[in-house]
N, C-alpha and C positions, 0 to 999 in steps of 0.2 A: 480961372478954371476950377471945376469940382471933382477932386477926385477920392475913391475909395480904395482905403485901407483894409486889406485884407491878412491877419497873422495871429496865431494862435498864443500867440509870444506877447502879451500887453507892453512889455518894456522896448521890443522890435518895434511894436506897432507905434508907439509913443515917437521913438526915436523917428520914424520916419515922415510922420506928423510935423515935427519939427522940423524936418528935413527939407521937408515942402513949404516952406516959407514965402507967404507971397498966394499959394492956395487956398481956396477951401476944402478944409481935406475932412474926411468921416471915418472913424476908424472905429474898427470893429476885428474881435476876436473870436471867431464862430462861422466859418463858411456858411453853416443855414442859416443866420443871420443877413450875410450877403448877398446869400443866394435870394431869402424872402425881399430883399431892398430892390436887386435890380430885378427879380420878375415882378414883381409891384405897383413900379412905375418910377421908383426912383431913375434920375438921369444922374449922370456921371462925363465927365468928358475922357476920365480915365482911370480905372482899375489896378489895382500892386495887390498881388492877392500871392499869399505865401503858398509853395508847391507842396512840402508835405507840411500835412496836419491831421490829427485824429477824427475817424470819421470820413467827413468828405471833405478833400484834400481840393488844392486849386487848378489839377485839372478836371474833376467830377462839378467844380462850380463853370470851369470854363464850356462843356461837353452841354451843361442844360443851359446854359445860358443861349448855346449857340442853337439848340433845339427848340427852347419854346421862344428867343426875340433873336434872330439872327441877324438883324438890323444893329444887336448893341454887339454882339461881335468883334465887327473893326475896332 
């Protein structure tokens, strides 16, 4: 399974990388960043995207996601 890392925190985001052992995991510290990957076209089977963060936090990435691909949603 592919899943992305979402946290503004690199040592969070690290940790949890490791965490997922056995994944392929993509980690990233930048909601626009995340947000550019999964409206893009990236696939994912599963998302951890940190709640707050500077900027646009992980429900303002979950809000467009569900607006422009509501298919990645679930």
């Amino acid at each position: 399974p592919r899943v992305l890392v979402v946290d503004d925190e690199p040592n969070l985001a690290r940790l949890l990388s490791w965490t997922l052992d056995g994944f392929e995991v993509e980690g990233v510290t930048e909601a626009s960043l995340a947000l550019a990957k999964l409206l893009g076209g990236e696939t994912y089977d599963a998302v951890l995207c940190d709640l707050h963060m500077p900027g646009l936090d992980g429900i303002d990435v979950y809000e467009r996601v569900l607006a422009a691909r509501p298919d990645l949603a679930a």
